[in-house]
N, C-alpha and C positions, 0 to 999 in steps of 0.2 A: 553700347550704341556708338558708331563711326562720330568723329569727331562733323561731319557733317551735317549728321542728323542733328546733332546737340547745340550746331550754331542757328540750325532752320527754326527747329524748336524754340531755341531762345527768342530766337528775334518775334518769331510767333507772338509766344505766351508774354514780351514786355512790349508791344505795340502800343503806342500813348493815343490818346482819343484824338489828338490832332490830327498823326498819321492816318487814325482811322474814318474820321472825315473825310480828309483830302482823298482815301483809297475811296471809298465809295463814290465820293463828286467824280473822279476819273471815270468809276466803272458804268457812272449815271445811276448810282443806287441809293433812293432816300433813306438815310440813315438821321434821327435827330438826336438831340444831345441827349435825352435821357435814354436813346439805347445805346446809344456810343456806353455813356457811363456805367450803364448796366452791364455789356458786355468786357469791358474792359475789367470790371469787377470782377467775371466771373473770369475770365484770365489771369486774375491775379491770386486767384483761390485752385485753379483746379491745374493739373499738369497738361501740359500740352505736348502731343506727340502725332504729328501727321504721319508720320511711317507707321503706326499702326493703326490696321481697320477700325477695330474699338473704341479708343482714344479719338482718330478722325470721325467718327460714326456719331460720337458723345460730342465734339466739338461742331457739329452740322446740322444737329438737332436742336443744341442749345442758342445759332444761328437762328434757327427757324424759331422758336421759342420767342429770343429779343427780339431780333431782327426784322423777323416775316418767310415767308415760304418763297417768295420772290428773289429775296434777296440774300437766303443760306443759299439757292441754287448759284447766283452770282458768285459764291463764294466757291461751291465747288467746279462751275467753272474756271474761274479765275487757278484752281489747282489743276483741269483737265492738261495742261499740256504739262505736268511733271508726271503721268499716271506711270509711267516707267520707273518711276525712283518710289513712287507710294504705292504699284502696286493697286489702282483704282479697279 
């Protein structure tokens, strides 16, 4: 994997629940603390790899799962303007 992908990746998979707060008050997405916690958990268990379909496909669903359907979409917008580097 390019040195790229493994800093994206990182930074992905160790997002702290604060960040992850503050990213959704930005995006205007209710997010509350026990799915923050939940999803943060499950980033801390699974690999995360947006350059692949797979990996992003399993990260989007699991979004929708904690999250809501509303708000895994927010997330794959929020990736729509990298679709050149991930390939959407």
């Amino acid at each position: 994997m390019q040195p790229l992908h493994d800093l994206v990746n990182k930074r992905v998979q160790n997002i702290t629940k604060k960040e992850l707060l503050e990213q959704a008050a930005r995006f205007r997405v209710a997010v509350n603390d026990r799915q923050a916690d939940e999803f943060i958990e499950w980033l801390s268990t699974h690999q995360v790899d947006i350059f692949s379909e797979q990996k992003r496909t399993e990260l989007f669903q699991t979004a929708e799962r904690i999250l809501g359907k509303k708000e895994a979409a927010v997330l794959e917008d929020i990736l729509r303007p990298y679709k050149h580097f991930l390939k959407l």
